[in-house]
PyMOL Python script that loads the backbone (N, CA, C, O; Angstrom):
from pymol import cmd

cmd.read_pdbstr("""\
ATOM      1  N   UNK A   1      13.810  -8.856  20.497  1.00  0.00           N
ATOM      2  CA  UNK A   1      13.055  -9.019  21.722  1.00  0.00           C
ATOM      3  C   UNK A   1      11.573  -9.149  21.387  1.00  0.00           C
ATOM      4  O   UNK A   1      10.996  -8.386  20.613  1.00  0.00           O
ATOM      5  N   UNK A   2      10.860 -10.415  22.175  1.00  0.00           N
ATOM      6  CA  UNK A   2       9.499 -10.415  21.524  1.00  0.00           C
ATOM      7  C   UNK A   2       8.694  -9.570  22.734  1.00  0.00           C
ATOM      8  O   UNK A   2       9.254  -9.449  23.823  1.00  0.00           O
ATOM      9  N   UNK A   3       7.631  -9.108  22.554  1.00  0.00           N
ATOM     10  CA  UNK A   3       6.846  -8.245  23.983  1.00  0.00           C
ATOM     11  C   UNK A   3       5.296  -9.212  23.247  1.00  0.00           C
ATOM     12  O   UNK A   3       4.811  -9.446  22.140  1.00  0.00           O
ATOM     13  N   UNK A   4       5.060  -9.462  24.456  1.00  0.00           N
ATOM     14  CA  UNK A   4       4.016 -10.320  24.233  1.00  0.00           C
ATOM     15  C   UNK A   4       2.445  -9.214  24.476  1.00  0.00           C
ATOM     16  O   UNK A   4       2.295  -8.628  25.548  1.00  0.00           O
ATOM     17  N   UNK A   5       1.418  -9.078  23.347  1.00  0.00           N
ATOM     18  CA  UNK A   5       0.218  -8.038  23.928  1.00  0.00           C
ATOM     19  C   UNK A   5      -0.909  -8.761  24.006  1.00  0.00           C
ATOM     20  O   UNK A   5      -0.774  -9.918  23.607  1.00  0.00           O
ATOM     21  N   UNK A   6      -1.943  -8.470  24.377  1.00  0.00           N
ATOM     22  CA  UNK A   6      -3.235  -9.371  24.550  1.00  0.00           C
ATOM     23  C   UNK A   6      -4.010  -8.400  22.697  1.00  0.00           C
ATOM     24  O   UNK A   6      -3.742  -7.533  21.865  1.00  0.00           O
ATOM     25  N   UNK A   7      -4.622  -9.014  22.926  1.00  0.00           N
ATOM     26  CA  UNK A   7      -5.730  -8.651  21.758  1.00  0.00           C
ATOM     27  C   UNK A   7      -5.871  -7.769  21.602  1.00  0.00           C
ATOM     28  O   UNK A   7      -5.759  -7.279  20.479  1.00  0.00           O
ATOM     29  N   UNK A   8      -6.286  -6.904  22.964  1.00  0.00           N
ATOM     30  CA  UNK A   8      -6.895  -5.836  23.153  1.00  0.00           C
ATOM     31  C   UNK A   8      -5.588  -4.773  22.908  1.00  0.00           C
ATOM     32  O   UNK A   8      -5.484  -3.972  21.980  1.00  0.00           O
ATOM     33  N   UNK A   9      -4.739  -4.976  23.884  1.00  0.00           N
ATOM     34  CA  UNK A   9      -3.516  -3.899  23.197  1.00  0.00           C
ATOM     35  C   UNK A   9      -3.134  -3.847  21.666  1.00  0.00           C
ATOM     36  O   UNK A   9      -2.902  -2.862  20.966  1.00  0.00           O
ATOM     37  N   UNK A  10      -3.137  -5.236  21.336  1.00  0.00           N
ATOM     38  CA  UNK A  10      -2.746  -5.357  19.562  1.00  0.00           C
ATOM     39  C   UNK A  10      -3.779  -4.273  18.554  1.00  0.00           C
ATOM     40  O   UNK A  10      -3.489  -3.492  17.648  1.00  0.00           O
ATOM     41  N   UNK A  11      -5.432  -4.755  19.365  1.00  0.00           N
ATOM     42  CA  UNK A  11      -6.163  -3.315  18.375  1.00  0.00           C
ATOM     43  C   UNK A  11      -5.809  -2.004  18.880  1.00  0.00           C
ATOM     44  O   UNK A  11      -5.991  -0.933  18.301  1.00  0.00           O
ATOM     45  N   UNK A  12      -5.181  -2.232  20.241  1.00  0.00           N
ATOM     46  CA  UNK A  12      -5.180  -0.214  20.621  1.00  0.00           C
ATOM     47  C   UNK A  12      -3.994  -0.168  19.861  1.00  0.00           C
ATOM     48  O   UNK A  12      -3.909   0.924  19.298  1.00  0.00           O
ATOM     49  N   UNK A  13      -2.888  -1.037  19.578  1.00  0.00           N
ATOM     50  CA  UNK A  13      -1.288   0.124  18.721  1.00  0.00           C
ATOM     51  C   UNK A  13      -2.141   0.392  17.289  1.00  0.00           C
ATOM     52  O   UNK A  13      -2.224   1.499  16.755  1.00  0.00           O
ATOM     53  N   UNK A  14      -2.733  -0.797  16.796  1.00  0.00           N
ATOM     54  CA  UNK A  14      -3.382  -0.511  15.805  1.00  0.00           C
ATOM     55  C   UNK A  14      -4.184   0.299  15.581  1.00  0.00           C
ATOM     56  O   UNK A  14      -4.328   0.378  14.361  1.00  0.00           O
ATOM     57  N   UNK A  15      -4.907   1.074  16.184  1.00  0.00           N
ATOM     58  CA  UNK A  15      -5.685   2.361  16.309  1.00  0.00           C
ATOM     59  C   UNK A  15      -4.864   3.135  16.595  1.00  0.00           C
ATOM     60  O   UNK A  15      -5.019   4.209  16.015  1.00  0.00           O
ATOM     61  N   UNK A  16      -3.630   3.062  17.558  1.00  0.00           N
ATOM     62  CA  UNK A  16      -2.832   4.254  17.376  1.00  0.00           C
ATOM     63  C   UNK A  16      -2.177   4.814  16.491  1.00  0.00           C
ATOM     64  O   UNK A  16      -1.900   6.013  16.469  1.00  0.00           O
ATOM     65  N   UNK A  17      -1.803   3.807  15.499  1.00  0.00           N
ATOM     66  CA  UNK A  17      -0.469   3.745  14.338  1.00  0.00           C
ATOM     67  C   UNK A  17      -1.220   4.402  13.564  1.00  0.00           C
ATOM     68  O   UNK A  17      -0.707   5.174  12.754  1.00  0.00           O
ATOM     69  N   UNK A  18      -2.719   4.232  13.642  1.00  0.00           N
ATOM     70  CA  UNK A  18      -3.665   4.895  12.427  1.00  0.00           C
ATOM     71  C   UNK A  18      -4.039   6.425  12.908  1.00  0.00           C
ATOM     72  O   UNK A  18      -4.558   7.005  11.955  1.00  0.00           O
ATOM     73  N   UNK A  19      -3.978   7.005  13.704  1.00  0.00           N
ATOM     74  CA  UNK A  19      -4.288   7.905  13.803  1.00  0.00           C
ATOM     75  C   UNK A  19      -2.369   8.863  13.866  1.00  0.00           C
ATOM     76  O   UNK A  19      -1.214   8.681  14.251  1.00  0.00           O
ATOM     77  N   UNK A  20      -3.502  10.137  12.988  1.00  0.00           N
ATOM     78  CA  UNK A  20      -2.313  11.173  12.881  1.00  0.00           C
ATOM     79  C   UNK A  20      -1.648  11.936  13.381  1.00  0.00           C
ATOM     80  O   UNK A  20      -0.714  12.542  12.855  1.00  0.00           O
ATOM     81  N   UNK A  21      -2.176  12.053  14.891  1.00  0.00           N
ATOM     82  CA  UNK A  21      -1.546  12.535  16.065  1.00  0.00           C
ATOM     83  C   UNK A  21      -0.757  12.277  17.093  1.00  0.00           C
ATOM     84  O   UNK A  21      -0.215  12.906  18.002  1.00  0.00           O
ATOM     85  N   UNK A  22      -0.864  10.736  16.554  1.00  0.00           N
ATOM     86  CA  UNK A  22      -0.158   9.999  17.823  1.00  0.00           C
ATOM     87  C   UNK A  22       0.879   9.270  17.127  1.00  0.00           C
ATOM     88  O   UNK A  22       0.651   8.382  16.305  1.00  0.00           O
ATOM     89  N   UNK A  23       2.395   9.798  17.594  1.00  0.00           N
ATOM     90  CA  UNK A  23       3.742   9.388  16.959  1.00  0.00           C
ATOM     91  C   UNK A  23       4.335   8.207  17.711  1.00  0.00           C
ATOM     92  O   UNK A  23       4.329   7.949  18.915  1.00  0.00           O
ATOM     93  N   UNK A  24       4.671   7.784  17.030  1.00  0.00           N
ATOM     94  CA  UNK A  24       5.541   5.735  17.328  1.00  0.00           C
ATOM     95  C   UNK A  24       6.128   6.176  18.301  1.00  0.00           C
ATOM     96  O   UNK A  24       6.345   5.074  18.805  1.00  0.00           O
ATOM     97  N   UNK A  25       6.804   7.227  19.359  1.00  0.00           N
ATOM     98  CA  UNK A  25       7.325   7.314  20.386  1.00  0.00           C
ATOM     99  C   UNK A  25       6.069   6.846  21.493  1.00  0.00           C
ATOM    100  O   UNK A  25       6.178   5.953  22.333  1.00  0.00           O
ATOM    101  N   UNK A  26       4.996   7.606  21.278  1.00  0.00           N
ATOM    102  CA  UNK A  26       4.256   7.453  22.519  1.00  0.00           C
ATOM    103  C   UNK A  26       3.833   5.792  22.208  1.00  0.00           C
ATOM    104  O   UNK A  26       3.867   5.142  23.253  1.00  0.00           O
ATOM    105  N   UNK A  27       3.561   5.222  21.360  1.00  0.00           N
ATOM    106  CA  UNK A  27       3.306   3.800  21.126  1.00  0.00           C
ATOM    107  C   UNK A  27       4.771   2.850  21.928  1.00  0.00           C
ATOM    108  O   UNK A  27       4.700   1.834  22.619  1.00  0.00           O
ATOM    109  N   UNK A  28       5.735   3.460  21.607  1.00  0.00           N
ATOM    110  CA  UNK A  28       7.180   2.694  22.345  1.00  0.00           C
ATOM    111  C   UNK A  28       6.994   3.186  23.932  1.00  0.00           C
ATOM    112  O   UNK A  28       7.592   2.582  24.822  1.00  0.00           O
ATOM    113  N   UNK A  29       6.259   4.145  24.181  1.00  0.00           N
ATOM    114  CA  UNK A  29       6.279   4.776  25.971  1.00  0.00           C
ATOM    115  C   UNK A  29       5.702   3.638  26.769  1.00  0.00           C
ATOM    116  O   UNK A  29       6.130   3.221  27.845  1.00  0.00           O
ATOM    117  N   UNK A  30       4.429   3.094  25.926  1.00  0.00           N
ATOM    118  CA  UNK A  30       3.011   2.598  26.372  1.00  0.00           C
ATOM    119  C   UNK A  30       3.459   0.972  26.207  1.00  0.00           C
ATOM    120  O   UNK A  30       3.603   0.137  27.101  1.00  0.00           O
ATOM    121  N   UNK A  31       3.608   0.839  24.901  1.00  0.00           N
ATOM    122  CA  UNK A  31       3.747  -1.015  24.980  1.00  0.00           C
ATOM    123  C   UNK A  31       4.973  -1.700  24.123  1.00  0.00           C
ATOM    124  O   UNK A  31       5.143  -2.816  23.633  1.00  0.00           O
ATOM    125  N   UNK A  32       5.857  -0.310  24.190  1.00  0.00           N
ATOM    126  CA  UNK A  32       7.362  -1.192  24.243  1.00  0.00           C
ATOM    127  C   UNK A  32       7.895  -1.593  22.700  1.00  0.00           C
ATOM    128  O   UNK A  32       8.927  -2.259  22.625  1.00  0.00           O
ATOM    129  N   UNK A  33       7.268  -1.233  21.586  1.00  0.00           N
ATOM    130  CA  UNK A  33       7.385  -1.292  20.329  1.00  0.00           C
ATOM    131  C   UNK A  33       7.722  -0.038  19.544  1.00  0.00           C
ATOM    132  O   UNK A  33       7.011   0.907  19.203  1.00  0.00           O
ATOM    133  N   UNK A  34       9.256  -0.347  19.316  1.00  0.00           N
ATOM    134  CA  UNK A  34       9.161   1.245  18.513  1.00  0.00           C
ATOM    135  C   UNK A  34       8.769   0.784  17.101  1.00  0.00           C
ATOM    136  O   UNK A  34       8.077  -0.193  16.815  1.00  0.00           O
ATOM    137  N   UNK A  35       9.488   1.897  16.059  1.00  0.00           N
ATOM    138  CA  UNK A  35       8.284   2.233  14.891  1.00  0.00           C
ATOM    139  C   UNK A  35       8.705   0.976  14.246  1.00  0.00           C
ATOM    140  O   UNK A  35       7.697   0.340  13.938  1.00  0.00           O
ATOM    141  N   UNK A  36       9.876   0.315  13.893  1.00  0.00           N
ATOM    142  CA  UNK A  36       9.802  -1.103  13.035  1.00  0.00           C
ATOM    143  C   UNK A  36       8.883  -2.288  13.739  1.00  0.00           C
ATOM    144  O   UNK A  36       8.326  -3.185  13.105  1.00  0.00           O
ATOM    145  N   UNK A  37       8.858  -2.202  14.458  1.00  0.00           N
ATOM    146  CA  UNK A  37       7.944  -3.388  15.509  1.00  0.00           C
ATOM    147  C   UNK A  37       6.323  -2.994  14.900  1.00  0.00           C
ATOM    148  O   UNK A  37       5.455  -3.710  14.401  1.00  0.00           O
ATOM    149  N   UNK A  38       6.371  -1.675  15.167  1.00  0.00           N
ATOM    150  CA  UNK A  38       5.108  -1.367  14.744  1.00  0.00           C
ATOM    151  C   UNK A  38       4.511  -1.748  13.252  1.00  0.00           C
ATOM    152  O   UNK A  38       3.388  -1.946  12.788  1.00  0.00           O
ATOM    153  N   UNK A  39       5.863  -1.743  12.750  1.00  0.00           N
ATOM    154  CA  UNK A  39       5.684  -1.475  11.187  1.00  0.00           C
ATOM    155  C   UNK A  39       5.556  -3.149  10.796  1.00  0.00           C
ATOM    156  O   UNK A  39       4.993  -3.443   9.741  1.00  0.00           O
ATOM    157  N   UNK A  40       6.147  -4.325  11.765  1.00  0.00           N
ATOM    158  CA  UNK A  40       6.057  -5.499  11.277  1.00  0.00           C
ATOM    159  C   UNK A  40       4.402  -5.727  12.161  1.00  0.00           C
ATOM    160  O   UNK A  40       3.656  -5.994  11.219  1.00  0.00           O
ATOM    161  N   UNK A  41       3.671  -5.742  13.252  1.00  0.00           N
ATOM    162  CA  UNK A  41       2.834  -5.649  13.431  1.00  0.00           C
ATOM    163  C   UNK A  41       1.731  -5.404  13.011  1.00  0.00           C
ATOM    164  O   UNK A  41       0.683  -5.953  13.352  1.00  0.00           O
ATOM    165  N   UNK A  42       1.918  -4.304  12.003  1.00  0.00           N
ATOM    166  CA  UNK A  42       0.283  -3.832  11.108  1.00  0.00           C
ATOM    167  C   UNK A  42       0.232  -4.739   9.887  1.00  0.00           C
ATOM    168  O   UNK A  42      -0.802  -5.225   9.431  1.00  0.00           O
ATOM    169  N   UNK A  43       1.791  -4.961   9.278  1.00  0.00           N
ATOM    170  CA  UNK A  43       1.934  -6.262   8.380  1.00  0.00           C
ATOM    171  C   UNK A  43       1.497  -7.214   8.603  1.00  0.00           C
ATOM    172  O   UNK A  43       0.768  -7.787   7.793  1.00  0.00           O
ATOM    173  N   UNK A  44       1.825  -7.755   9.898  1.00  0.00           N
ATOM    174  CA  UNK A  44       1.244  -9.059  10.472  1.00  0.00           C
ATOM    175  C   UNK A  44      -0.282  -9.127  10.523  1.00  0.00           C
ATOM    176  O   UNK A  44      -0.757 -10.130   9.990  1.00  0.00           O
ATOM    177  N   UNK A  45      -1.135  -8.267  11.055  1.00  0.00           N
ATOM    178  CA  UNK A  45      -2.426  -8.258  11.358  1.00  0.00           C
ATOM    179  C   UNK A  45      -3.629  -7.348  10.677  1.00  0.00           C
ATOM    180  O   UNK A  45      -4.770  -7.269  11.130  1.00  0.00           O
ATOM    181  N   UNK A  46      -2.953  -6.433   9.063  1.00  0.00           N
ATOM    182  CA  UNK A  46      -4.041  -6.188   8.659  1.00  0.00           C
ATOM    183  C   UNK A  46      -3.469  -6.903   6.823  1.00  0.00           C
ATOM    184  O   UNK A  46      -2.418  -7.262   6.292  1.00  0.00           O
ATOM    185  N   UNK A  47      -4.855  -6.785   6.467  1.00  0.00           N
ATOM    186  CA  UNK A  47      -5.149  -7.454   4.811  1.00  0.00           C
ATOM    187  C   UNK A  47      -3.768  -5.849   4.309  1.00  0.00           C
ATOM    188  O   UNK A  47      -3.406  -4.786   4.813  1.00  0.00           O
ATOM    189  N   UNK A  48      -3.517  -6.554   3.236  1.00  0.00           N
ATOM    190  CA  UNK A  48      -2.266  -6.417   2.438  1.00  0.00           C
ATOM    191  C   UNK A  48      -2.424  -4.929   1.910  1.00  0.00           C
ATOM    192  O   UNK A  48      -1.422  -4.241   1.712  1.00  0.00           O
ATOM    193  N   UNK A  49      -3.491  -4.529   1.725  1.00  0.00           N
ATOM    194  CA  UNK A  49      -4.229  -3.161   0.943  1.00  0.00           C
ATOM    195  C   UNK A  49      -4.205  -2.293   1.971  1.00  0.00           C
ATOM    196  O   UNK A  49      -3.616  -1.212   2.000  1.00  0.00           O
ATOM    197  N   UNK A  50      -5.025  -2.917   3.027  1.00  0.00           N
ATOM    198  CA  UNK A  50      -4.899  -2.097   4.394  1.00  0.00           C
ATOM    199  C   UNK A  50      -3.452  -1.327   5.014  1.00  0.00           C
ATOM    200  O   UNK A  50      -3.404  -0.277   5.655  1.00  0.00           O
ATOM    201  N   UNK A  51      -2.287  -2.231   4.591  1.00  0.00           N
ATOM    202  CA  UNK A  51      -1.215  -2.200   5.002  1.00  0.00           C
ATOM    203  C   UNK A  51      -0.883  -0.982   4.270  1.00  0.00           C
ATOM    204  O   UNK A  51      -0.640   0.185   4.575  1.00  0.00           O
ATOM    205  N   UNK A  52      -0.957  -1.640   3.238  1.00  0.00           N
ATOM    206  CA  UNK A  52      -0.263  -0.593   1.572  1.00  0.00           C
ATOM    207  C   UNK A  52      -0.949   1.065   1.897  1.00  0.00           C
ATOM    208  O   UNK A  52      -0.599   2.154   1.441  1.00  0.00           O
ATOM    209  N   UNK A  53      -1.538   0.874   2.416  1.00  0.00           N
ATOM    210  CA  UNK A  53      -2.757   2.408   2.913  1.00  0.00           C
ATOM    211  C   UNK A  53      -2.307   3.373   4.054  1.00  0.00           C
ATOM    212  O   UNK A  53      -2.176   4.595   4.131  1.00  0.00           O
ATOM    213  N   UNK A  54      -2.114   2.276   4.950  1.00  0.00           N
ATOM    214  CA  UNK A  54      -1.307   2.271   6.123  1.00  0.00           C
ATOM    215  C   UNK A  54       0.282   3.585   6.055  1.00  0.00           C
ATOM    216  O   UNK A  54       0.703   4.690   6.397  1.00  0.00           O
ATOM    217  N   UNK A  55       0.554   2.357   5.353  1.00  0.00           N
ATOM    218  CA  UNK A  55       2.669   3.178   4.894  1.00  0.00           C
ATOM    219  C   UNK A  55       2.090   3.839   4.352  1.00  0.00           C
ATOM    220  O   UNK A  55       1.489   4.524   5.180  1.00  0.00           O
ATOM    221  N   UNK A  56       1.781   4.192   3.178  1.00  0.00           N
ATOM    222  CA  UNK A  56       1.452   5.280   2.000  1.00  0.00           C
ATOM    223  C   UNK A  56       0.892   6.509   3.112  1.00  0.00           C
ATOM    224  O   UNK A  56       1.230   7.627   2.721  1.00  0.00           O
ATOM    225  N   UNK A  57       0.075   6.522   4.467  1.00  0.00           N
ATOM    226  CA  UNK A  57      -0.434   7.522   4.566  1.00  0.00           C
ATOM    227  C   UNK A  57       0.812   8.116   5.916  1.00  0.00           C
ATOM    228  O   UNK A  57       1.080   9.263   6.273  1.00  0.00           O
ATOM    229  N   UNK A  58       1.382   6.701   6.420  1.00  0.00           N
ATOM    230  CA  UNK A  58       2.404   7.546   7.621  1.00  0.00           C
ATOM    231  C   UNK A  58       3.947   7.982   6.917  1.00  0.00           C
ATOM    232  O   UNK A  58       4.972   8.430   7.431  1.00  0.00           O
ATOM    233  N   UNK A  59       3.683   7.721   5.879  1.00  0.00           N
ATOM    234  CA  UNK A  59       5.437   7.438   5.393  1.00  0.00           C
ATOM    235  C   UNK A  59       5.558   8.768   4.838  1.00  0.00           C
ATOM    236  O   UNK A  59       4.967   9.217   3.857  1.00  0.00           O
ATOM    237  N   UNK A  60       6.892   9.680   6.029  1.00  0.00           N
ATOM    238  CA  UNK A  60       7.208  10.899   6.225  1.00  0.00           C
ATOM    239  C   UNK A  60       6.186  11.701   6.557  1.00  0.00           C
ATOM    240  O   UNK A  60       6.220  12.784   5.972  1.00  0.00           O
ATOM    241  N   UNK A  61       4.947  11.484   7.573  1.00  0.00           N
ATOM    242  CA  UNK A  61       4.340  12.461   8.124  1.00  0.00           C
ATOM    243  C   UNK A  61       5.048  12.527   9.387  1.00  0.00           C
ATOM    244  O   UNK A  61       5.347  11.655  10.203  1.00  0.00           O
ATOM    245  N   UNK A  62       5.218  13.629   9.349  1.00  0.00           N
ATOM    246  CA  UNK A  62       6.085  14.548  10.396  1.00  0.00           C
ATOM    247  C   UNK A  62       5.283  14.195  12.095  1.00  0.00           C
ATOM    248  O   UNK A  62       5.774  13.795  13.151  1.00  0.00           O
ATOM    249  N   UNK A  63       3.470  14.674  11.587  1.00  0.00           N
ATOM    250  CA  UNK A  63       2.949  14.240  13.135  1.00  0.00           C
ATOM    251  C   UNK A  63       3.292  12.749  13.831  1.00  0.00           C
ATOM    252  O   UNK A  63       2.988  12.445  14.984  1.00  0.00           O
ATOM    253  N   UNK A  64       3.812  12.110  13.119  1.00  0.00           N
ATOM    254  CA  UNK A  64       4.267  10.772  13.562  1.00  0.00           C
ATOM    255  C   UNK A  64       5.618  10.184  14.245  1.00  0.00           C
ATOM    256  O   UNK A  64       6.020   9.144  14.767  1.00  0.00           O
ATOM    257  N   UNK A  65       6.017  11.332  13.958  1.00  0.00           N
ATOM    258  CA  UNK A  65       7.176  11.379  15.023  1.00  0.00           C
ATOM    259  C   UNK A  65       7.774  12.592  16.100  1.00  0.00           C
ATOM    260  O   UNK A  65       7.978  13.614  15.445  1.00  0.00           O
ATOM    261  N   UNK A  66       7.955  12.691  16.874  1.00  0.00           N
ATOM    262  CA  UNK A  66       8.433  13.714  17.995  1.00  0.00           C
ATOM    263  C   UNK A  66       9.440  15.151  17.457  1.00  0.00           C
ATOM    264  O   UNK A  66       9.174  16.336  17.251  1.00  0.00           O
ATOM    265  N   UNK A  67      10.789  14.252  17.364  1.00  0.00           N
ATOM    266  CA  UNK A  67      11.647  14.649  16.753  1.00  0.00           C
ATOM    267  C   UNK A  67      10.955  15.993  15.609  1.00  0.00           C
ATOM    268  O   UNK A  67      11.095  17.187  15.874  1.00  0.00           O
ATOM    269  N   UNK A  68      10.432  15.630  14.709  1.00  0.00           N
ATOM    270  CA  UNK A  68      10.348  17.016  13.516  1.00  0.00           C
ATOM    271  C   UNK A  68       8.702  17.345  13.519  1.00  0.00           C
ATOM    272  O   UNK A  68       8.067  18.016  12.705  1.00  0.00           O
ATOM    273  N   UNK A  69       8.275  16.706  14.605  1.00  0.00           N
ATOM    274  CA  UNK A  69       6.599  17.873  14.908  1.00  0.00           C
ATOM    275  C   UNK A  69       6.609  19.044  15.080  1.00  0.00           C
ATOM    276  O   UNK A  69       5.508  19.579  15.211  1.00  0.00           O
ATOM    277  N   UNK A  70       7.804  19.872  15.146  1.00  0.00           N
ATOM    278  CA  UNK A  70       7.648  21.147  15.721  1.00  0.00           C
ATOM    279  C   UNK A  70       6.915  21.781  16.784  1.00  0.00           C
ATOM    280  O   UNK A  70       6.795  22.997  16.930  1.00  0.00           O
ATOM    281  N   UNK A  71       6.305  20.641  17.714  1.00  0.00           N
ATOM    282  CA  UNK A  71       5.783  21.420  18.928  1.00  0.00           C
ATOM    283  C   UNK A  71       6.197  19.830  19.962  1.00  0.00           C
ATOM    284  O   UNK A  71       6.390  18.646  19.688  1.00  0.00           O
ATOM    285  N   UNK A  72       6.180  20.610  21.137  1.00  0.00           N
ATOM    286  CA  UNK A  72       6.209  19.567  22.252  1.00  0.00           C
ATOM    287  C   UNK A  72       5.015  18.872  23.015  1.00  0.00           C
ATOM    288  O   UNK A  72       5.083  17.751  23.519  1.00  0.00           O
ATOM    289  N   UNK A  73       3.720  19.843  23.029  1.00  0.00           N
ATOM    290  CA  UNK A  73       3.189  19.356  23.851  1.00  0.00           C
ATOM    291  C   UNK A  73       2.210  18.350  23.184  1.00  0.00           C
ATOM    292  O   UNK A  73       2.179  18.166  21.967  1.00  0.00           O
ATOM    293  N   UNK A  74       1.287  17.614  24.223  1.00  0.00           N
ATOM    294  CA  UNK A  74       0.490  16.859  23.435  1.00  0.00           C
ATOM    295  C   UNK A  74      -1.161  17.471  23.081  1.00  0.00           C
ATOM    296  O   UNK A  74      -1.412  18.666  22.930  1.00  0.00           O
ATOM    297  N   UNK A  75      -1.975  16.575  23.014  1.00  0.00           N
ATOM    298  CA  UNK A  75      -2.639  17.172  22.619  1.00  0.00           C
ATOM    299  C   UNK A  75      -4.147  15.811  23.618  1.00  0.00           C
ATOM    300  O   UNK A  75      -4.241  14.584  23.624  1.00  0.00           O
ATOM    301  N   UNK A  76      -4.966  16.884  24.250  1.00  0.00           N
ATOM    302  CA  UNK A  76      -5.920  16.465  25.217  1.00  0.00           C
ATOM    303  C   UNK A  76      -7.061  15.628  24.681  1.00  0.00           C
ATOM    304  O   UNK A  76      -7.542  16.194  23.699  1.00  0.00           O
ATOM    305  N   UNK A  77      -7.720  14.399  24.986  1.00  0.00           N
ATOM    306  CA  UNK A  77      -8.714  13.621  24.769  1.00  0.00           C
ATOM    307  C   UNK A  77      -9.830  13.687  25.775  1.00  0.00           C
ATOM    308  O   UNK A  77      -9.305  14.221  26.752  1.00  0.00           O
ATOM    309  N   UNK A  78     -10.876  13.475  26.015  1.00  0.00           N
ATOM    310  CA  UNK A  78     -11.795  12.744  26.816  1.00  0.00           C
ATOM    311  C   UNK A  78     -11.170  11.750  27.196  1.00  0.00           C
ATOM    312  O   UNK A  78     -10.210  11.254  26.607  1.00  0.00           O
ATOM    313  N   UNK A  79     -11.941  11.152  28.800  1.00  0.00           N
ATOM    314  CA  UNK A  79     -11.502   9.987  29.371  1.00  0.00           C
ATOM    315  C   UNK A  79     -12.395   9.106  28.624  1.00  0.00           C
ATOM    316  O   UNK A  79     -11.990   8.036  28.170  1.00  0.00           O
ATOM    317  N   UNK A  80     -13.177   9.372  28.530  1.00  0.00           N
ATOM    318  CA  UNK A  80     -14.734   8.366  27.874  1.00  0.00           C
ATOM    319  C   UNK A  80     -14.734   8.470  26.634  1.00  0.00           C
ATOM    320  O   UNK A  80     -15.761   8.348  25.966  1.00  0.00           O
ATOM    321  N   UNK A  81     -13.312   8.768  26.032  1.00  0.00           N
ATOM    322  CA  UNK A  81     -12.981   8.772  24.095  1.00  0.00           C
ATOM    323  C   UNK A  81     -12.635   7.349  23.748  1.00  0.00           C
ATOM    324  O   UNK A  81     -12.982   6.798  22.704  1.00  0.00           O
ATOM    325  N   UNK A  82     -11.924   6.798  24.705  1.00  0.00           N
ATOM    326  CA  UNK A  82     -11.486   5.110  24.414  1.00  0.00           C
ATOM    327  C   UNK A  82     -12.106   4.135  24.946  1.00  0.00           C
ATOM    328  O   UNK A  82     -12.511   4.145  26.108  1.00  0.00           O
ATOM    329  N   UNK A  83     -12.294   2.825  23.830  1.00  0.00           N
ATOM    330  CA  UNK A  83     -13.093   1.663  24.777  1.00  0.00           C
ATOM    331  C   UNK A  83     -11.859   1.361  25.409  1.00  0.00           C
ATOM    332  O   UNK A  83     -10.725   1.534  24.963  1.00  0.00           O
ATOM    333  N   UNK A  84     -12.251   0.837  26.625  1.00  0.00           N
ATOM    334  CA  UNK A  84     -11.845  -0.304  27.281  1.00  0.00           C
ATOM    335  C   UNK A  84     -11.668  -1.479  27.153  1.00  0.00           C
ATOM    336  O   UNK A  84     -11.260  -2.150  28.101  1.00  0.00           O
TER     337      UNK A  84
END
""", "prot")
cmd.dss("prot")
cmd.show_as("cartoon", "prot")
cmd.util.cbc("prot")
cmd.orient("prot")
């Protein structure tokens, strides 16, 4: 299934996938890509090193997925933390 994103969503999964708090479930809640989608996506759109940096830093971190985080809840931002 293809899900079509604008630009702007393509840099927000990409800022999400990179950060260590936020697990490929809430990325599949928001714009419909679970973690292989994700995983062909950062392939697709960052330089090859970037990528290699990428896996090497999510591959088996626990905060990245729901399932074996050991806690449920999330965790609170500012409204005025994200561009628009």
């Amino acid at each position: 299934m293809k899900i079509a994103l604008s630009e702007a969503d393509i840099s927000r999964v990409i800022e999400m996938a990179w950060e260590d708090r936020t697990p490929f479930e809430a990325i599949e809640e928001i714009y419909g890509l679970n973690e292989s989608q994700v995983i062909k996506l950062m392939r697709k759109h960052l330089k090859r090193t970037a990528f290699k940096n990428w896996r090497a830093r999510v591959s088996g971190r626990t905060t990245k997925h729901r399932k074996i985080r050991g806690f449920d809840y999330g965790r609170g931002y500012c409204p005025t933390q994200y561009k628009q």
